[in-house]
TIRO-463231 format. One record per atom (N, C-alpha, C): residue number from 1; atom name; x negated, y negated, z negated. Coordinates in Angstrom, 2 decimals, padded with zeros to 5 digits. Layout:
BEGIN
pt k:NUM	a:CA	x:X	y:Y	z:Z
...
END
This chain:
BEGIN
pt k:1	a:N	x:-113.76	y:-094.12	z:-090.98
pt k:1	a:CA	x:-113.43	y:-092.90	z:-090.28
pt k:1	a:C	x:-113.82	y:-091.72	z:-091.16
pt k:2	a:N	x:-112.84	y:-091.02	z:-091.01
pt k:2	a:CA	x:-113.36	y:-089.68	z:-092.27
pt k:2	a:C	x:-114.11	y:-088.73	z:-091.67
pt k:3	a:N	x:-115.24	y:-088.49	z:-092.22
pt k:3	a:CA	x:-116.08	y:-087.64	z:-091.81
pt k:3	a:C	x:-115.60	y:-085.92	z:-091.33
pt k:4	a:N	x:-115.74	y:-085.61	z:-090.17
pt k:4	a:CA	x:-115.34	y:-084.32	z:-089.61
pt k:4	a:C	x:-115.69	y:-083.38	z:-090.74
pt k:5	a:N	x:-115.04	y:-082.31	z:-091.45
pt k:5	a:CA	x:-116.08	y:-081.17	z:-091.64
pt k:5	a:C	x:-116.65	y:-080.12	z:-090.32
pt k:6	a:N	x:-117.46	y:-079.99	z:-090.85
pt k:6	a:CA	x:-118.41	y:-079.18	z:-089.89
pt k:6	a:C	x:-118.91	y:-080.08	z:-089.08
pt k:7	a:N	x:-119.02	y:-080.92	z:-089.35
pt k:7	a:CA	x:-119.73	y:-081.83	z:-087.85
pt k:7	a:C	x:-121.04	y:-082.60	z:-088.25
pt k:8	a:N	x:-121.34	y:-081.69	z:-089.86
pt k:8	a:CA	x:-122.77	y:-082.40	z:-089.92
pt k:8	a:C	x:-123.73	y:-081.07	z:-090.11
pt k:9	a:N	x:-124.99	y:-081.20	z:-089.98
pt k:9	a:CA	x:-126.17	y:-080.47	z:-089.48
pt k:9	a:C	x:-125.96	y:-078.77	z:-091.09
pt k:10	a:N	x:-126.52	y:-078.27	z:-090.36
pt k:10	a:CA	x:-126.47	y:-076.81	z:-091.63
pt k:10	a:C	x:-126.21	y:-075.82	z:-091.40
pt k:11	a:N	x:-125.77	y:-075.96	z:-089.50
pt k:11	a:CA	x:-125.66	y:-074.33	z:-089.11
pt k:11	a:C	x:-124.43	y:-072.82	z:-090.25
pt k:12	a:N	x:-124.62	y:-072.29	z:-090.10
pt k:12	a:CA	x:-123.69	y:-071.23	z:-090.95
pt k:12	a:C	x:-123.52	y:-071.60	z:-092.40
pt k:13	a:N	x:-125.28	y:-072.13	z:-092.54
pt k:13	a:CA	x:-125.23	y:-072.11	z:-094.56
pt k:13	a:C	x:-124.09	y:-073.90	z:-094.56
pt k:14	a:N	x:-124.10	y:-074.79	z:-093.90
pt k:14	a:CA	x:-123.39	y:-075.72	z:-094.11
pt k:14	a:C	x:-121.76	y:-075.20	z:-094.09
pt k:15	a:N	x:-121.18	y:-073.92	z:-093.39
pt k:15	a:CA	x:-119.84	y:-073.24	z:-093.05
pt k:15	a:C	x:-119.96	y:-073.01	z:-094.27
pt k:16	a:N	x:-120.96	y:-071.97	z:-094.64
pt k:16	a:CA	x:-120.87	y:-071.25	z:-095.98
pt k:16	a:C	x:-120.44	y:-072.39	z:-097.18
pt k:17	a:N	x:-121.15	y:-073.04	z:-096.93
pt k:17	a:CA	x:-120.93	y:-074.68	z:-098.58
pt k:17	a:C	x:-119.81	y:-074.74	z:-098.35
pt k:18	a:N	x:-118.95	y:-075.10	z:-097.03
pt k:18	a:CA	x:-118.06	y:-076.01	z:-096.55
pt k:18	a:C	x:-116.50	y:-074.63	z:-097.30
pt k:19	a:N	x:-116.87	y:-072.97	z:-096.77
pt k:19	a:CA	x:-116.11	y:-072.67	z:-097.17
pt k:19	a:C	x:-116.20	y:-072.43	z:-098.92
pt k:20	a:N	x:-117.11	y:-072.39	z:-099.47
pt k:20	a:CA	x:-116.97	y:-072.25	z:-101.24
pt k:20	a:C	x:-116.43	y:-073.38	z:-101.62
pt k:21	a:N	x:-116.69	y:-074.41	z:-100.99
pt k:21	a:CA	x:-115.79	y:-075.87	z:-101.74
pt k:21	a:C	x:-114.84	y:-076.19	z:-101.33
pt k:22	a:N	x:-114.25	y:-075.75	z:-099.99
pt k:22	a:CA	x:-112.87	y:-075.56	z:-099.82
pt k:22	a:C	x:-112.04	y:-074.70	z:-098.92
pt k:23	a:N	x:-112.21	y:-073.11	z:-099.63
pt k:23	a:CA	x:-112.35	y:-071.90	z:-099.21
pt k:23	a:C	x:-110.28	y:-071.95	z:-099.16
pt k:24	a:N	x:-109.42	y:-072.33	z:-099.91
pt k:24	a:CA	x:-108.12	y:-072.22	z:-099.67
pt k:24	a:C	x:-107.75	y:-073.02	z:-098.63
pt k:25	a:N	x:-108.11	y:-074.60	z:-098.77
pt k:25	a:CA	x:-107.37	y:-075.11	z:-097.89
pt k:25	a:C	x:-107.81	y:-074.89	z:-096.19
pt k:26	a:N	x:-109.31	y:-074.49	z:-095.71
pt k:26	a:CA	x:-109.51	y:-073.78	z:-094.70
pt k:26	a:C	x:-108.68	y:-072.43	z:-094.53
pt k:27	a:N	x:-108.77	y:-071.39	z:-095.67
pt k:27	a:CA	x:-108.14	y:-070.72	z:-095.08
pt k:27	a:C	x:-106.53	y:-070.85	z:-094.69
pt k:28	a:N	x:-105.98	y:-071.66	z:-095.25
pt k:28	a:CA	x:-104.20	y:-072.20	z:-094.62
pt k:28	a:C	x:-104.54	y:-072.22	z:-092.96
pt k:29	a:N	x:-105.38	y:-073.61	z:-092.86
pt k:29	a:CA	x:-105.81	y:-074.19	z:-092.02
pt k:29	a:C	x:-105.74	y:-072.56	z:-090.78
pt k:30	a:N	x:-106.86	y:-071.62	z:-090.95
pt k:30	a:CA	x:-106.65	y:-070.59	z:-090.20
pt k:30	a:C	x:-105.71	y:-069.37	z:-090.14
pt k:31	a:N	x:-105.06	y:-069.43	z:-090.67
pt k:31	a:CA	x:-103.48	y:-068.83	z:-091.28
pt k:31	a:C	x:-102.87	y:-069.29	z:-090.32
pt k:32	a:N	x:-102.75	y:-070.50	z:-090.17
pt k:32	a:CA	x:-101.76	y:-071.24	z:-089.34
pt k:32	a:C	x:-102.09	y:-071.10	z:-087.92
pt k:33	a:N	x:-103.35	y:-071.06	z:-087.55
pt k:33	a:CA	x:-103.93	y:-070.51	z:-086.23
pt k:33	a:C	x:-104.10	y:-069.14	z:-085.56
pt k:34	a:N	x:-103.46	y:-068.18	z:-086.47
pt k:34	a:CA	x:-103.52	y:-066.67	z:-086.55
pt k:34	a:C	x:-104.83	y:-066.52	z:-086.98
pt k:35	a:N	x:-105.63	y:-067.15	z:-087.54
pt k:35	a:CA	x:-107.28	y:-066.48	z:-087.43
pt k:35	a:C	x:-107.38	y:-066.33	z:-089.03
pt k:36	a:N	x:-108.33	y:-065.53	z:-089.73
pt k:36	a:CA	x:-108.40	y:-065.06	z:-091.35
pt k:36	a:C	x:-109.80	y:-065.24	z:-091.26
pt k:37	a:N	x:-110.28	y:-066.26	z:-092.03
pt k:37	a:CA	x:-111.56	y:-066.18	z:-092.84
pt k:37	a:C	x:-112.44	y:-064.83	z:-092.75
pt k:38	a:N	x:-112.03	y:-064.05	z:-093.02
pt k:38	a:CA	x:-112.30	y:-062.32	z:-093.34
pt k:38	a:C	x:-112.70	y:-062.17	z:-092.55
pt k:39	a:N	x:-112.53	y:-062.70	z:-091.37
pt k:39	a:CA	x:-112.83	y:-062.05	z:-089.42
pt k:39	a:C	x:-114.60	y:-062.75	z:-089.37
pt k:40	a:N	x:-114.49	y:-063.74	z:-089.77
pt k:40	a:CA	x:-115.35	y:-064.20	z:-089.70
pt k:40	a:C	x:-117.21	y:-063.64	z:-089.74
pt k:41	a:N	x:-117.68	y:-063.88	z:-088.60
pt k:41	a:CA	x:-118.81	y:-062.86	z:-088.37
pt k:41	a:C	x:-118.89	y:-061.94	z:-087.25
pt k:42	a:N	x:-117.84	y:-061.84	z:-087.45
pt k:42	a:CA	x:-117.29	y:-060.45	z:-085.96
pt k:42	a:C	x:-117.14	y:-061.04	z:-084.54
pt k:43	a:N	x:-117.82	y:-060.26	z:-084.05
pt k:43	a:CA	x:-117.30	y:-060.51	z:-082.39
pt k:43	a:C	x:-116.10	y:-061.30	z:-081.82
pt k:44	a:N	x:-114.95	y:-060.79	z:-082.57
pt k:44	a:CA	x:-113.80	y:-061.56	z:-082.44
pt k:44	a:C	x:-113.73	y:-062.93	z:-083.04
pt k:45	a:N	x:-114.04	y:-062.98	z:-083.84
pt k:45	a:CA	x:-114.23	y:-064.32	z:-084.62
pt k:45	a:C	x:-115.47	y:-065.15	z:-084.95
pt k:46	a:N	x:-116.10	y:-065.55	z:-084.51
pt k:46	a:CA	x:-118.05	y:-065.76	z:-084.65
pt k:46	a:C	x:-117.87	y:-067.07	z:-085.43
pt k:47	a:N	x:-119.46	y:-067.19	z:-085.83
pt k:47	a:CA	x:-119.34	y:-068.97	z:-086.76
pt k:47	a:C	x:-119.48	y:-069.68	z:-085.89
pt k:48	a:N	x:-120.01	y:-069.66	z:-084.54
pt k:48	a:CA	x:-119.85	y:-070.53	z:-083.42
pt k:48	a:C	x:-118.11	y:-071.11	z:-083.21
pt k:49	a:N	x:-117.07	y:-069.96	z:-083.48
pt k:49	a:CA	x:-115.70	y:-070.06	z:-083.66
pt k:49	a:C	x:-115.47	y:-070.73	z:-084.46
pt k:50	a:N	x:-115.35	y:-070.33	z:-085.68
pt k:50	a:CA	x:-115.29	y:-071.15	z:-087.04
pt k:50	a:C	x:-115.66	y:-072.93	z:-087.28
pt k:51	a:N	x:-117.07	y:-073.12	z:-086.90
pt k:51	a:CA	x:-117.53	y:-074.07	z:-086.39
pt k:51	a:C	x:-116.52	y:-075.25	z:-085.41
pt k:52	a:N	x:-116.69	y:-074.43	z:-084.52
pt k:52	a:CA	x:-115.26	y:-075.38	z:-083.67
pt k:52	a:C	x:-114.34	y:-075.58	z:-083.89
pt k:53	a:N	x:-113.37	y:-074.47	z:-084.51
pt k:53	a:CA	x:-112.09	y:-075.10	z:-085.47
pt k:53	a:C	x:-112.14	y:-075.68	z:-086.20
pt k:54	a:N	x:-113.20	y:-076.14	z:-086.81
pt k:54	a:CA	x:-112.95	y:-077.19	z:-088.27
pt k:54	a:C	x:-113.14	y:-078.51	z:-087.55
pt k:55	a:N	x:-114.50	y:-078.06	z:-086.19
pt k:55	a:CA	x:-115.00	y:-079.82	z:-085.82
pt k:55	a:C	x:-113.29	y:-079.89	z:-085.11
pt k:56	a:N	x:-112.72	y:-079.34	z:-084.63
pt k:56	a:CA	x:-111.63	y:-080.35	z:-084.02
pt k:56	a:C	x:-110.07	y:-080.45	z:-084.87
pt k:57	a:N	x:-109.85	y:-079.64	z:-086.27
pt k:57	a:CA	x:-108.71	y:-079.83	z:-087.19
pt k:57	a:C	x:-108.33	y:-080.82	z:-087.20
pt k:58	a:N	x:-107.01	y:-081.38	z:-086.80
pt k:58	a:CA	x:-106.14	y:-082.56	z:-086.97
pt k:58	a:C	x:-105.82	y:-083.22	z:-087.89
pt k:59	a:N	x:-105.76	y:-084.76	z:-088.49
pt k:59	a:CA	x:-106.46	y:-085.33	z:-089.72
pt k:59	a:C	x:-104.84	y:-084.41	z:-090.46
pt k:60	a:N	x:-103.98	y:-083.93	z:-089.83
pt k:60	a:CA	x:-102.77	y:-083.43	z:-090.85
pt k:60	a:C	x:-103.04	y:-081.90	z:-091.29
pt k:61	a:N	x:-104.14	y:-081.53	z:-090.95
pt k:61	a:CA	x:-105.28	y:-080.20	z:-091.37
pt k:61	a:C	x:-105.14	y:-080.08	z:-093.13
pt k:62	a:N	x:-104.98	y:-079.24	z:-093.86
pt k:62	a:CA	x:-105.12	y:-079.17	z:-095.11
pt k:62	a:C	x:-106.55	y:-079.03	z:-095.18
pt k:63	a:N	x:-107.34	y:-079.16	z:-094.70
pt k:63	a:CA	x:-108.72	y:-079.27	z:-094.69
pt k:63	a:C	x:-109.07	y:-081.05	z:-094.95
pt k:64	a:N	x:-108.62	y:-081.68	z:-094.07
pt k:64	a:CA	x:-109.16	y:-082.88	z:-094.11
pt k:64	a:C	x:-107.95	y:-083.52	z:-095.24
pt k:65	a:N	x:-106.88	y:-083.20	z:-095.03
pt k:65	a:CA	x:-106.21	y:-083.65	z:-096.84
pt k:65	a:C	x:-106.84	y:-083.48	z:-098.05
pt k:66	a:N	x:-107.88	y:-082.53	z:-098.11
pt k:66	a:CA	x:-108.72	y:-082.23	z:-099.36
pt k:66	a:C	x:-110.11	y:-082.92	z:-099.46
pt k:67	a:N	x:-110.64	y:-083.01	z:-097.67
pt k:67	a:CA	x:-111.50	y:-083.72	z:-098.30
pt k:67	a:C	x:-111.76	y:-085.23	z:-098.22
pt k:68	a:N	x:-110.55	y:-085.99	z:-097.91
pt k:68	a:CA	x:-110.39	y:-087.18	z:-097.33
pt k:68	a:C	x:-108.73	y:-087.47	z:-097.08
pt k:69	a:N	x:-108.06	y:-087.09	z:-098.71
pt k:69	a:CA	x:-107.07	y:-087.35	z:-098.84
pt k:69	a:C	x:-106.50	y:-088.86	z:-098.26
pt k:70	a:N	x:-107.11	y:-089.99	z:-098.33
pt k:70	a:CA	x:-106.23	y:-091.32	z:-097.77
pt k:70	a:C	x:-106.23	y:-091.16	z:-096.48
pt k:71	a:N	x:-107.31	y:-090.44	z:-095.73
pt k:71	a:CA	x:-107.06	y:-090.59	z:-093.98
pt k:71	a:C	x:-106.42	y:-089.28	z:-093.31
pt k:72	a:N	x:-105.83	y:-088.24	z:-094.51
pt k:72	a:CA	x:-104.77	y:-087.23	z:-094.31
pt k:72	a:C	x:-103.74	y:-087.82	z:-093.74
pt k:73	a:N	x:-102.99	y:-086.98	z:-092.53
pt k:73	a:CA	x:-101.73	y:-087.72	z:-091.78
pt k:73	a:C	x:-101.73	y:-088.57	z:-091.27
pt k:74	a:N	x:-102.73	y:-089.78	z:-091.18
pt k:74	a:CA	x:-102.68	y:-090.46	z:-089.88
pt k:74	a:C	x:-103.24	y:-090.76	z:-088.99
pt k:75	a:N	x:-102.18	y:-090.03	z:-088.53
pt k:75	a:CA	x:-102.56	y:-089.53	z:-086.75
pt k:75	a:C	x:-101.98	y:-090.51	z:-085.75
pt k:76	a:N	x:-103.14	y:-090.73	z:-084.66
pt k:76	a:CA	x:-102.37	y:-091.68	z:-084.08
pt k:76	a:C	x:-101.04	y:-092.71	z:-083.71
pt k:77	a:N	x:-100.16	y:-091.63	z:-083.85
pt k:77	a:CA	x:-098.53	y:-092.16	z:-083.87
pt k:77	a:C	x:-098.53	y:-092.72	z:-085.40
pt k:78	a:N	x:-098.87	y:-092.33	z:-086.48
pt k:78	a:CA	x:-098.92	y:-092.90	z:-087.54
pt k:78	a:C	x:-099.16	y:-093.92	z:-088.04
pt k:79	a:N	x:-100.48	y:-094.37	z:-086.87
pt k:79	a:CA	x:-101.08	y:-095.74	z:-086.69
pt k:79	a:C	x:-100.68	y:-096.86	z:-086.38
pt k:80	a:N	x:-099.41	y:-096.35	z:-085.34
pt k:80	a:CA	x:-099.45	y:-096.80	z:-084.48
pt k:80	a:C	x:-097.57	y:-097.31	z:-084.88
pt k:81	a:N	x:-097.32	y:-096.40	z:-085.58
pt k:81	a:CA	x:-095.91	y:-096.79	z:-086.52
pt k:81	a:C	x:-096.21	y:-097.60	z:-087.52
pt k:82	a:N	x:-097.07	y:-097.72	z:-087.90
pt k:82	a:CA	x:-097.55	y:-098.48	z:-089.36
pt k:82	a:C	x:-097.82	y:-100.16	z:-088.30
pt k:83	a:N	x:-098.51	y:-100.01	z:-087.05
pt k:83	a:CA	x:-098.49	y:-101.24	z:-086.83
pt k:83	a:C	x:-097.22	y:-101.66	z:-086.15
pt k:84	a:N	x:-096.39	y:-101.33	z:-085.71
pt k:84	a:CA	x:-094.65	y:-101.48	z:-085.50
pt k:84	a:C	x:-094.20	y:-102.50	z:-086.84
pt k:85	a:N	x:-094.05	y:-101.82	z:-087.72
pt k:85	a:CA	x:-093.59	y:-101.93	z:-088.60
pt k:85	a:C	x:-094.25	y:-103.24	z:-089.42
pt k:86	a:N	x:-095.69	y:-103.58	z:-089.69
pt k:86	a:CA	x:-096.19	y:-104.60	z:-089.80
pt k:86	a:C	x:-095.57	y:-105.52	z:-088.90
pt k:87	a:N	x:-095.57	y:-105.41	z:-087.62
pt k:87	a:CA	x:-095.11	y:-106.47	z:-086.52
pt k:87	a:C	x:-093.64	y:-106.77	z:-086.94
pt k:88	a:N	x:-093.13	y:-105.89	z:-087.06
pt k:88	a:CA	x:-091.19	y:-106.34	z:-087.50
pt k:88	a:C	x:-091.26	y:-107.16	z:-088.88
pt k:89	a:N	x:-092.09	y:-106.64	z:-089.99
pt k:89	a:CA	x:-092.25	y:-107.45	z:-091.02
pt k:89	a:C	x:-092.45	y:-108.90	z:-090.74
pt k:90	a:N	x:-093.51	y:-109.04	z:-090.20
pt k:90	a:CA	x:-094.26	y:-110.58	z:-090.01
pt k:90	a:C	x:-093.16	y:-111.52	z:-088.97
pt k:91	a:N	x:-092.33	y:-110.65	z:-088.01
pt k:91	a:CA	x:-091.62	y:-111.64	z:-087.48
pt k:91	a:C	x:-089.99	y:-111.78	z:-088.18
pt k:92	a:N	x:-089.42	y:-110.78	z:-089.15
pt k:92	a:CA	x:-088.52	y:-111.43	z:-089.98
pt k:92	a:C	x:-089.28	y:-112.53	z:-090.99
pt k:93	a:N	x:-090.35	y:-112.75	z:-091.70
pt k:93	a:CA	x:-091.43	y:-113.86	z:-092.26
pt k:93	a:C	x:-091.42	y:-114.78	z:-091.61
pt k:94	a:N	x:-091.74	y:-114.92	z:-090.41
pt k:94	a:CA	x:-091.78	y:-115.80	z:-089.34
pt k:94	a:C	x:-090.69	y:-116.78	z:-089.38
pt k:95	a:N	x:-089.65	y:-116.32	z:-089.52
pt k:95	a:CA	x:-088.21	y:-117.04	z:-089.75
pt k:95	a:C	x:-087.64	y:-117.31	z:-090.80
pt k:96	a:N	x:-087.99	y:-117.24	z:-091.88
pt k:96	a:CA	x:-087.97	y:-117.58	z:-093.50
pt k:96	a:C	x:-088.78	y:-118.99	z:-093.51
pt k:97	a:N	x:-088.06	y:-119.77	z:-094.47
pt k:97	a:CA	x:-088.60	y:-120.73	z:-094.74
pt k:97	a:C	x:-090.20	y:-120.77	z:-094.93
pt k:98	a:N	x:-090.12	y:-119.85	z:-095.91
pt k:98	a:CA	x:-092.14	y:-119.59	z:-096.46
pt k:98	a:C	x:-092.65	y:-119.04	z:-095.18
pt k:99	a:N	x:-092.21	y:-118.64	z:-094.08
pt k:99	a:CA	x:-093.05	y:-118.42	z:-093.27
pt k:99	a:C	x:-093.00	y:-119.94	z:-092.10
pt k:100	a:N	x:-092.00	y:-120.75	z:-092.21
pt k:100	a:CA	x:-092.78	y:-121.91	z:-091.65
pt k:100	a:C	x:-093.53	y:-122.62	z:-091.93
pt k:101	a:N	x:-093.34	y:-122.55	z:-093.47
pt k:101	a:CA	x:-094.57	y:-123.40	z:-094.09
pt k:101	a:C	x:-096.11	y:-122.37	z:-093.80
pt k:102	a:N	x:-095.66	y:-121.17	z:-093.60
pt k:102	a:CA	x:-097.27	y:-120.49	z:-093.72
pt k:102	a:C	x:-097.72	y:-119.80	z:-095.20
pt k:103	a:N	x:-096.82	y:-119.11	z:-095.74
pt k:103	a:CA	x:-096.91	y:-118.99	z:-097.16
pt k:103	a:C	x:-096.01	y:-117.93	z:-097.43
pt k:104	a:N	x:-096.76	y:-117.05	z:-098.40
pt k:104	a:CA	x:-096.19	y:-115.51	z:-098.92
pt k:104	a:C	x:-096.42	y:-114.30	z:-097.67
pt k:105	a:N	x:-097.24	y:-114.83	z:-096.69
pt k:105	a:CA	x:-097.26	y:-113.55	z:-095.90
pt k:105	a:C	x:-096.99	y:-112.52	z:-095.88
pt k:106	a:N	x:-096.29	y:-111.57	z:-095.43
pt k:106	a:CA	x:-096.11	y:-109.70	z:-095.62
pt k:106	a:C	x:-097.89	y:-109.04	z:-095.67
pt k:107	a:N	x:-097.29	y:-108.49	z:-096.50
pt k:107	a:CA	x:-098.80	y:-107.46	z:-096.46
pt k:107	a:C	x:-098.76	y:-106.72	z:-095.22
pt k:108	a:N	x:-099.81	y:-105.92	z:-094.82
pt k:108	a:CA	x:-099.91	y:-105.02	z:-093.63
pt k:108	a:C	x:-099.77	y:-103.66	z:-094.56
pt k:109	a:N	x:-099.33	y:-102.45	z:-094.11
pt k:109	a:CA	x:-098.79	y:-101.37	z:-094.29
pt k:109	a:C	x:-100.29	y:-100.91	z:-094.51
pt k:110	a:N	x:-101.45	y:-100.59	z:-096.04
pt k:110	a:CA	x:-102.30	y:-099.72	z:-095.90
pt k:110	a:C	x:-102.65	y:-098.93	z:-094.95
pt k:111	a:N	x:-104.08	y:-098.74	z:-094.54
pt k:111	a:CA	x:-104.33	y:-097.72	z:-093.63
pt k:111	a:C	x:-105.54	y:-097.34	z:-093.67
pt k:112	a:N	x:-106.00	y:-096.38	z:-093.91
pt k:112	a:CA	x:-107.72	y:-095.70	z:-093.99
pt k:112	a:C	x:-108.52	y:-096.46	z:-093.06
pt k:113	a:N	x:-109.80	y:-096.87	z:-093.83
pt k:113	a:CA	x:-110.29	y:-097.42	z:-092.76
pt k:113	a:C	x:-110.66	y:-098.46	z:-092.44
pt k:114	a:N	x:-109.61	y:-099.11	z:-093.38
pt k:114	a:CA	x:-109.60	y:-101.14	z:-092.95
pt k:114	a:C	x:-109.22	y:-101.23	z:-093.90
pt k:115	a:N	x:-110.03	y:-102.70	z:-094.32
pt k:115	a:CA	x:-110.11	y:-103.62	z:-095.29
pt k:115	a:C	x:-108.94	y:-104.45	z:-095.62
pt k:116	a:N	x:-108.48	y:-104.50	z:-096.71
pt k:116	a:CA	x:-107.36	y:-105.74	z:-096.65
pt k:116	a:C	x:-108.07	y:-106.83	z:-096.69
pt k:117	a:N	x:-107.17	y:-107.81	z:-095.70
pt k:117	a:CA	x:-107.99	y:-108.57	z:-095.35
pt k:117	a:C	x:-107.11	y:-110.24	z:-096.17
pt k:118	a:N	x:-105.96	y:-109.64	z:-097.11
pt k:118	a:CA	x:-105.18	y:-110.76	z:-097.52
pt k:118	a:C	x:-105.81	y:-110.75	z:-098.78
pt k:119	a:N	x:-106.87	y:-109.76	z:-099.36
pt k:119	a:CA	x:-107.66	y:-110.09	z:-100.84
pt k:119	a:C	x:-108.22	y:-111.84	z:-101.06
pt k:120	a:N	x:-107.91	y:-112.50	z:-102.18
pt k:120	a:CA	x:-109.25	y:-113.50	z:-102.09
pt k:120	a:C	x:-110.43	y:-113.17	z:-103.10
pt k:121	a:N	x:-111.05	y:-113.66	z:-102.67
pt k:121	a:CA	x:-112.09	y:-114.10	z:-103.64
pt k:121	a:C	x:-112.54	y:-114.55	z:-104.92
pt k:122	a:N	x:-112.29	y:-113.93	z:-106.42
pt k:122	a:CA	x:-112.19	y:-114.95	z:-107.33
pt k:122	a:C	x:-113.01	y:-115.86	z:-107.35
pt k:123	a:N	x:-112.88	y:-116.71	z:-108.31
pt k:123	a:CA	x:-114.20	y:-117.38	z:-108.57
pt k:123	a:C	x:-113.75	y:-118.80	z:-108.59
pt k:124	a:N	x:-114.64	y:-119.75	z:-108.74
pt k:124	a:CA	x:-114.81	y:-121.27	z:-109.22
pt k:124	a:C	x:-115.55	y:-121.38	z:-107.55
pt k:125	a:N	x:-114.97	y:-121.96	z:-106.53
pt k:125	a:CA	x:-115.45	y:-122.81	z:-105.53
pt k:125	a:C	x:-117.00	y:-123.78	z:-105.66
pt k:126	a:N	x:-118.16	y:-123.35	z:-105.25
pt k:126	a:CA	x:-119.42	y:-124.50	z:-105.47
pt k:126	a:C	x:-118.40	y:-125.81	z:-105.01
pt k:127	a:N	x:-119.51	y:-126.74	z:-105.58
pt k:127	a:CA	x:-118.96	y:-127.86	z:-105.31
pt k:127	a:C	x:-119.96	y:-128.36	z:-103.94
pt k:128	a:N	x:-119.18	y:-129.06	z:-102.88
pt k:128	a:CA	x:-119.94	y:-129.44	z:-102.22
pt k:128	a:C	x:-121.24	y:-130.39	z:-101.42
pt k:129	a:N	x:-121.29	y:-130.76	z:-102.55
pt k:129	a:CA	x:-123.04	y:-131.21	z:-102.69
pt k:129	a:C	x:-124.04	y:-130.68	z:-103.06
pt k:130	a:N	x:-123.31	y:-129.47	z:-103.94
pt k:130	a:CA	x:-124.13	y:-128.54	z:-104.32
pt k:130	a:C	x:-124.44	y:-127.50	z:-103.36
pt k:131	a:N	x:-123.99	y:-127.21	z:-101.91
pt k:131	a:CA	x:-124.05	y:-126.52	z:-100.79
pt k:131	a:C	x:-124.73	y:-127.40	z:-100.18
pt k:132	a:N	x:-124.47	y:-128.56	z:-099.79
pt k:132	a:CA	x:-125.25	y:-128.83	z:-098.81
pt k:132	a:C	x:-126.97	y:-129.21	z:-099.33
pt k:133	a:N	x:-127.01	y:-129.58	z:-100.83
pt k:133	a:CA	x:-128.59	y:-129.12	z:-101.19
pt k:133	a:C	x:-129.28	y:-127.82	z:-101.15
pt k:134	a:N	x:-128.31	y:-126.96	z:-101.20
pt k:134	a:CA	x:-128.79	y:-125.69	z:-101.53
pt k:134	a:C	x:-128.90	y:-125.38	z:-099.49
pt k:135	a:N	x:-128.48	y:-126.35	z:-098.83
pt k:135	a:CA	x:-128.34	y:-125.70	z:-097.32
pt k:135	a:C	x:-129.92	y:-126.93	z:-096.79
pt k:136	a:N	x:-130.42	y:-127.93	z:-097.44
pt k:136	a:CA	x:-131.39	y:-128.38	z:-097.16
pt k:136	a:C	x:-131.68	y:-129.38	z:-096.18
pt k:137	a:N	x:-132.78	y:-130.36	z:-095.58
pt k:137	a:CA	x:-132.54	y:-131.44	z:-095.12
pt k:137	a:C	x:-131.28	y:-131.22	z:-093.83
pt k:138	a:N	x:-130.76	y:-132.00	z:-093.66
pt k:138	a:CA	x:-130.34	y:-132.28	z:-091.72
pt k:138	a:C	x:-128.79	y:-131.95	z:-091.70
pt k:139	a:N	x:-128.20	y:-131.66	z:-093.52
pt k:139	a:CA	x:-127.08	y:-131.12	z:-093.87
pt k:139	a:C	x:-126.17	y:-132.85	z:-094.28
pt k:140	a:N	x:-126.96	y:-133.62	z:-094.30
pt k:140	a:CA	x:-126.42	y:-134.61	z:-095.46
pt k:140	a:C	x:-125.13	y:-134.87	z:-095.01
pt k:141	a:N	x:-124.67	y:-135.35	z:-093.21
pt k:141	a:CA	x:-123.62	y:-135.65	z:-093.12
pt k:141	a:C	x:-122.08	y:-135.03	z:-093.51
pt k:142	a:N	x:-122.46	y:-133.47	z:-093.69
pt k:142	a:CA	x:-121.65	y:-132.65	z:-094.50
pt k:142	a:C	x:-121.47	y:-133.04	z:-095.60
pt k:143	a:N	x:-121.72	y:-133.76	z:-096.42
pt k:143	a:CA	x:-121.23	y:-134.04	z:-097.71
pt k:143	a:C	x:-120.33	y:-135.27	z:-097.83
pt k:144	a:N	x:-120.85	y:-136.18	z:-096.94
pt k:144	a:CA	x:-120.14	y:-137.18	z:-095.97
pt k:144	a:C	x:-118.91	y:-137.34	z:-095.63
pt k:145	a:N	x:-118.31	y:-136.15	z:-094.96
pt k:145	a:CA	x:-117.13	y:-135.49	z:-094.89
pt k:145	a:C	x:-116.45	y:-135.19	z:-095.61
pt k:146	a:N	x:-116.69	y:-134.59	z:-096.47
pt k:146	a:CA	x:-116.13	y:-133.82	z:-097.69
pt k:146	a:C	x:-115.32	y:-134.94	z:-098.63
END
């Protein structure tokens, strides 16, 4: 989950950091809301204000595109199209030869957040006697099996 700006501890001086390191793409961000940086301080505009518009900017915010470019734009429906679309994949697969055997799976459509979960593991497999010593007495019939 991408971290909110403004939603961690620092009061004004954390606004202040938040706007020197990303003083353009906030100000779009309040451009687009009628509100100007500049106001900021004033009665009309307070950092209590400021504050709240950033904690609730929508991940399609040029704010959160800058600071958490992969979880820019998706927004629920986004999520939620990406898993559509996985689902239509896997059931044209489903009906392909390689998918009766169980083989070549569709990837899932990237998404901030989550792990691919079709990575393996490199590596040389222990051998399994060598697990079940290394797993200690009461294991033996496991090797048995194997």
């Amino acid at each position: 989950m991408v971290r909110r700006p403004g939603s961690h501890h620092g009061g004004i001086r954390g606004l202040i950091r938040l706007i020197w390191d990303h003083g353009e793409a906030l100000e779009f961000d309040l451009i687009e809301r009628n509100l100007r940086l500049r106001d900021v301080g004033t009665p009309e505009f307070t950092w209590r204000d400021l504050r709240i518009v950033i904690k609730y900017l929508p991940r399609e915010s040029a704010l959160v595109a800058e600071i958490d470019p992969d979880a820019a734009g998706w927004s629920l429906e986004a999520l939620l199209m990406a898993t559509v679309a996985d689902g239509i994949h896997w059931l044209q697969w489903a009906k392909t030869k390689d998918g009766e055997k169980g083989r070549n799976q569709p990837k899932p459509i990237p998404r901030p957040g989550v792990e691919d979960k079709t990575k393996r593991i490199k590596g040389t497999p222990e051998p399994v006697n060598d697990i079940v010593e290394w797993l200690g007495p009461g294991f033996e019939d496991f090797a048995l099996a194997a």
